[in-house]
N, C-alpha and C positions, 0 to 999 in steps of 0.2 A: 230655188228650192220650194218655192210655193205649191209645186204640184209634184212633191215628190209623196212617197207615201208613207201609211203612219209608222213602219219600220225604219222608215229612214230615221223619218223622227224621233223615233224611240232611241235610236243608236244615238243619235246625236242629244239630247236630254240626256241619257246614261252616262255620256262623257262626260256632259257639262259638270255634270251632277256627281261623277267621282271624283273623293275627297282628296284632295292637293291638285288638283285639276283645277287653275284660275285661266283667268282671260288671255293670258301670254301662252304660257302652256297648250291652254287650248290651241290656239292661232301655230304654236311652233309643232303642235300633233297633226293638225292639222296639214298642212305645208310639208310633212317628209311624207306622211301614208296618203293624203288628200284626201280619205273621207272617214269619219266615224268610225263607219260598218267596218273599214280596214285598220283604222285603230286597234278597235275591240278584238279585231281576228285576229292580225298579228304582232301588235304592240303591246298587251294587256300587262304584260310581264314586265314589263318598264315602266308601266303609273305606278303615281305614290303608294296610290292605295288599292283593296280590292274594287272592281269593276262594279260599278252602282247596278241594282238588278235591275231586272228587265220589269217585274211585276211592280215594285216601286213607282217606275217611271212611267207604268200606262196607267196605274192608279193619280196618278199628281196630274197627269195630261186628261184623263177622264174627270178627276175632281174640279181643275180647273174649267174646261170646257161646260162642266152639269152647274157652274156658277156663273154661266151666259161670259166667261173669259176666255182671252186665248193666249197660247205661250208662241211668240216670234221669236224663230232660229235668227241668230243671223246671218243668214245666207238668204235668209224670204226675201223679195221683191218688197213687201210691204214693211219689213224693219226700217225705224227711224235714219235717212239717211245722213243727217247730221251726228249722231250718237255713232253709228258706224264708221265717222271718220274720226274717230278719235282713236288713241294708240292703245286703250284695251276695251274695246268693245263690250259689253256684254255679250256671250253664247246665245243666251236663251235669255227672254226678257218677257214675264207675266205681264199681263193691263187686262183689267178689270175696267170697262165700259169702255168709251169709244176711242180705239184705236188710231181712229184718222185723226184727232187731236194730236198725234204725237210728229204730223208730218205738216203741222201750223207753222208760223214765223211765235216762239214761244221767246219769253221775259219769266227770268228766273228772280225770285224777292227774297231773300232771307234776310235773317238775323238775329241779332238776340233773345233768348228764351224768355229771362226776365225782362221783357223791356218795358217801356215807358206808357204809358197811357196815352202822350202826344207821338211816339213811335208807333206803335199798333195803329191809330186813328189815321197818322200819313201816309203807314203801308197799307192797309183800306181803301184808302184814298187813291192811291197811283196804280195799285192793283186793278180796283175797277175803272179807273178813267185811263188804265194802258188795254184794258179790254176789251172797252168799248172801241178802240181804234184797229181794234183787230188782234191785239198780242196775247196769244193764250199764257196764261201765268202758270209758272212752275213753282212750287217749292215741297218741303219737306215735312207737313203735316206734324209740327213741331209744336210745342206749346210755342206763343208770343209772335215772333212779326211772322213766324211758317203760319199759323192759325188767321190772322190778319188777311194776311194776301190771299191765302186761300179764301177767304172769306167776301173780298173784294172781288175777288175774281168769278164769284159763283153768281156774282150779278150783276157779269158781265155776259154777253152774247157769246164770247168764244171762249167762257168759261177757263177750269184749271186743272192742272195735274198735279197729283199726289205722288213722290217718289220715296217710300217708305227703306227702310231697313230690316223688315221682316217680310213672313210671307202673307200672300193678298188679304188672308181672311185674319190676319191678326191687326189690332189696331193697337199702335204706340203715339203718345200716351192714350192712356185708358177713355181721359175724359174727351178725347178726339173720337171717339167710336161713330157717332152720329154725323159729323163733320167726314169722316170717311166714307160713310154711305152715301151721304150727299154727292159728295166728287162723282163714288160710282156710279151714280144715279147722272149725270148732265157731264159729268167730265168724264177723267181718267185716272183707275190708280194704276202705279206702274212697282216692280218688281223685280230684282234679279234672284230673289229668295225662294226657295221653295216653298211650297203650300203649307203652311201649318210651322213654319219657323219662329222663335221667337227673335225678338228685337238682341241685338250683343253689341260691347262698344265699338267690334273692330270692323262690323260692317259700315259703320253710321261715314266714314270717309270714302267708302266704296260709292255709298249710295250718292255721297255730294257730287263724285265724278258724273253720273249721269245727268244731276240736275244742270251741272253746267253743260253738258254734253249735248243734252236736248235745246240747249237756248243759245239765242241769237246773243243775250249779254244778262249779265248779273249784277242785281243790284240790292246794294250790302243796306238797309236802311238802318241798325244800330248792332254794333258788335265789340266787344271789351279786345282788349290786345292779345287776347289768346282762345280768340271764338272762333267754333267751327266752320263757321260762315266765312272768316279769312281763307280756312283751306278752300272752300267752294272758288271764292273771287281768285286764287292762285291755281286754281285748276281749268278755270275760265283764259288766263292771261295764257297758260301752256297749251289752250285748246284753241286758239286764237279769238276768243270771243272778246268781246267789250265787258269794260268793266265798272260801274255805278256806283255812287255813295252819297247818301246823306251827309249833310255837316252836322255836327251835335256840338252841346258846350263841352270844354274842355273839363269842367268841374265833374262832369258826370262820368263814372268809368267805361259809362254801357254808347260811349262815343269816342273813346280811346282808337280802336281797331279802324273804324270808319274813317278817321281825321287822318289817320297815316296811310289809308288805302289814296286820300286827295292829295297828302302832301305827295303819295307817289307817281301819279298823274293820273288815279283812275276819275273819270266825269262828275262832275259836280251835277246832283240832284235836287232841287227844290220843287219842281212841278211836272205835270205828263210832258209836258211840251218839252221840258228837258230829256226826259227820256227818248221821245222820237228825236232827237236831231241828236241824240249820240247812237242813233242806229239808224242811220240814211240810208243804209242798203237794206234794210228789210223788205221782208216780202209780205206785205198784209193777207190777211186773209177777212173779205169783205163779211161782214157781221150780217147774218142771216139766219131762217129756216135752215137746220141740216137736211142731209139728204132721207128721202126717207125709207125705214126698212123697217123689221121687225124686230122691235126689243125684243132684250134677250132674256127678259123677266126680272125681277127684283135681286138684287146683288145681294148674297145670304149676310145677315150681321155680324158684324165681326167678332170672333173671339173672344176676344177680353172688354169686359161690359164696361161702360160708362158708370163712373161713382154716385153715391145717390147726392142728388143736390139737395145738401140742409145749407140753413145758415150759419154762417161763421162766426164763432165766437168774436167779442168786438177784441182781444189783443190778438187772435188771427189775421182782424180783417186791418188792425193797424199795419202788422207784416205785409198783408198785399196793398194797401196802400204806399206806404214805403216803396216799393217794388214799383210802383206804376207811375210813378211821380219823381220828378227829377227839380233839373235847377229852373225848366222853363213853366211857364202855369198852364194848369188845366183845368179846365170846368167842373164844377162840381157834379153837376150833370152827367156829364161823359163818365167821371170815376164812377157812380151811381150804374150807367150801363156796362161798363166793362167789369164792376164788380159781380154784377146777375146778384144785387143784394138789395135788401129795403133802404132807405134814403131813410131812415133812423139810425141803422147802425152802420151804415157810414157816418152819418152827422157825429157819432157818437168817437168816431175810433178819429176821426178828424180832431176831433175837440180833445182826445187825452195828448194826440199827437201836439198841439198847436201846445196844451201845458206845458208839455217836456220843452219846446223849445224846439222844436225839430219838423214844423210848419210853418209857412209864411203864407199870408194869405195877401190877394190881390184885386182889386180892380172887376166888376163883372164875376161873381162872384168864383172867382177862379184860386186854386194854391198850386203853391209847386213846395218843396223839400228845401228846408234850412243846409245850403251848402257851406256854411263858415266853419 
């Protein structure tokens, strides 16, 4: 379908894009009429709903395109071929920056939103040392280990993709707005949303299918027993992909999820070297100069702005410290940079915590969380 033309496409985005019309439906409209244009002609009267218009859909295809983007049918030659063999494809799939990241040997990272201080820092960690060896890192531009990896991943060579739950130009959450232009900028955001969609909770499991969809395997680095990231890693195991985990203490809950994905035989993770020998069949893709063409101009900023960064009052910042800190220790240091806060009012929100009784401090000046 890559050199069909723009009517085609329109017929086919109109489908995609009429409401009760998902990925099954599409594929089973597709298969009795066999294309769009005959859909639209002589099946209309049988979708859910009325026929998505035609002015809509060359608006969304022009906005997208005047935003250096492009929307992949799937039927194009250059749709993700991995993502396409799965049992509901996306139709129509937006990416905002470069495209041929989606046809990498990718490594999908998530997991918990609230996580840990020393979680964040090892998804960092194996994000960019699986990047540098070639594996383009996927995740879901999430507050916590999604922000992490993506972060890890941005400096790495084969960089990462964004698989968001709205459309391209909207950034969920807010304070990820800048982190999302980033990706645009050297990586990939990816899309099954239409343009100007807001974020809902019942896309957010749609979106995980693709992230496993695109990857060779996924790996869970901290998730409670009823984290979304479990659906990801069970959407992986139905897609045939491999499936990673972190070990955590058991005292912490935001390693619950994780410890049962091992006890059920998904691969034990402590280092990159772990992650390449539980993916022997990949296909690298060797870390270089990309090809070169003409940027498509600056990716327009997302919708929903970025919150102003003040300082956090100090029983604020005790909450996120709480939050970042578990049963294992961590530098003072590190809490200091992952808070983005002055090393006064951390000392400060440290020290009511360590009163209460609900800090233990250690060794190199490191604390972890009173787990008694």
């Amino acid at each position: 379908m890559s050199s069909s033309s723009r009517e085609e496409r329109l017929d086919w985005l109109r489908l995609a894009r009429t409401g009760g019309v998902g990925p099954i439906l599409f594929a089973r409209l597709l298969q009795r009429y066999g294309s769009p244009a005959r859909v639209l002609r002589d099946g209309a009267r049988h979708l859910p709903e009325k026929v998505f218009a035609r002015d809509r859909a060359a608006l969304e295809m022009d906005t997208v395109e005047a935003a250096g983007g492009r929307l992949l049918m799937l039927e194009d030659e250059d749709y993700p071929a991995a993502l396409r063999a799965i049992d509901d494809p996306p139709p129509v799939l937006g990416v905002l920056g470069d495209a041929d990241l989606l046809h990498h040997s990718c490594l999908a990272v998530v997991g918990a939103r609230n996580a840990s201080g020393n979680g964040r820092r090892l998804a960092r960690h194996l994000a960019k040392g699986c990047g540098a060896a070639g594996l383009t890192i996927v995740s879901g531009l999430a507050r916590g280990i999604d922000t992490a990896a993506h972060e890890g991943g941005l400096e790495a060579p084969s960089c990462t993709i964004a698989v968001i739950a709205s459309g391209l130009d909207v950034a969920y959450p807010a304070e990820n707005a800048e982190l999302m232009r980033r990706i645009a900028e050297c990586g990939a955001v990816v899309s099954e949303r239409p343009w100007g969609s807001p974020p809902a909770a019942k896309h957010f499991p749609r979106r995980n299918r693709i992230i496993a969809g695109l990857s060779q395997g996924v790996l869970v680095v901290e998730a409670a027993e009823k984290s979304g990231s479990l659906m990801t890693a069970r959407l992986a195991l139905e897609q045939g992909r491999e499936v990673m985990a972190v070990p955590g203490s058991p005292l912490d809950a935001r390693h619950k999820g994780t410890n049962r994905l091992l006890r059920d035989g998904a691969a034990l993770i402590e280092d990159v070297a772990d992650v390449l020998a539980a993916l022997p069949d990949r296909k690298p893709v060797a870390p270089g100069p990309r090809a070169e063409r003409p940027p498509p101009g600056p990716p327009p900023a997302p919708s929903v702005p970025s919150p102003n960064a003040g300082e956090r009052p100090a029983d604020e910042m005790a909450g996120r410290l709480e939050e970042l800190l578990g049963a294992a220790p961590l530098s003072v240091d590190e809490l200091i940079r992952q808070c983005h806060a002055s090393p006064p009012l951390v000392q400060k929100a440290l020290l009511d915590l360590e009163l209460e009784g609900r800090l233990v401090r250690h060794p190199g000046n490191r604390v972890s969380l009173e787990m008694g």
